[in-house]
N, C-alpha and C positions, 0 to 999 in steps of 0.2 A: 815262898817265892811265887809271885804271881806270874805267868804264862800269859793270862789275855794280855797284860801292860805290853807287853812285847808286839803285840798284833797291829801294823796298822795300813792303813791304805784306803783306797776312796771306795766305796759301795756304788758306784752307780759302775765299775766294772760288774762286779759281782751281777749286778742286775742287767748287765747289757748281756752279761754271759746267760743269765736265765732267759733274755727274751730273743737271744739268736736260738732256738732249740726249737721254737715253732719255726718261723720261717726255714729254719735248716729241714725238720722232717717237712714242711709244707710243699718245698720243694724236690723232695725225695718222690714226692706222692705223685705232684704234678709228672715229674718225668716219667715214672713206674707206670701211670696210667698212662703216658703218650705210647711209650715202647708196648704196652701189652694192647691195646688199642691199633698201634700201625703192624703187630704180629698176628694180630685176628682179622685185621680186612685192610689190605697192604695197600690199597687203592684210594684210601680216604686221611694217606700221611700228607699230602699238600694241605685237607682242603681243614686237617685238623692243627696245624701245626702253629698258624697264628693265636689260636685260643693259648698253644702250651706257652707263647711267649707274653703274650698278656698277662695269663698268668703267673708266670714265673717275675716278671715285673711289678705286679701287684703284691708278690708277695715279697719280695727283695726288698719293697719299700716299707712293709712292717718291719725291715731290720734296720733300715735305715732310719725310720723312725727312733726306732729304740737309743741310737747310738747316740741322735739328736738330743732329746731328750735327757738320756743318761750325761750329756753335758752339762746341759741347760737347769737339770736341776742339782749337778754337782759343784756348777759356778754359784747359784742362786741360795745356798745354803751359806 
């Protein structure tokens, strides 16, 4: 009895699930450093708080990316 025969489904999940993993810790990181950043000098959370959102949108679109993509080339196969 074969097992893989049984197996099936589109790969370009699989790989959307591999490329949400950066952007998820990327943004892990961005926060971590905003909170320990406005805990060490409480005064400079306004003036750093647009970088965390640039940021965080810079990086939200490498997963959007990914998602694109992961369409684009599961229609184009």
């Amino acid at each position: 009895m074969d097992i893989a025969a049984g197996v099936s489904g589109s790969l370009a999940a699989i790989g959307y699930g591999l490329a949400a993993i950066g952007p998820g810790i990327g943004v892990g990181l961005i926060f971590a450093s905003y909170i320990q950043s406005t805990a060490r000098q409480p005064e400079s959370s306004r003036m750093t708080l647009p970088f965390v959102w640039i940021g965080f949108a810079v990086v939200e679109a490498l997963a959007l990316f990914g998602i694109a993509f992961g369409f684009i080339w599961a229609t184009g196969s």
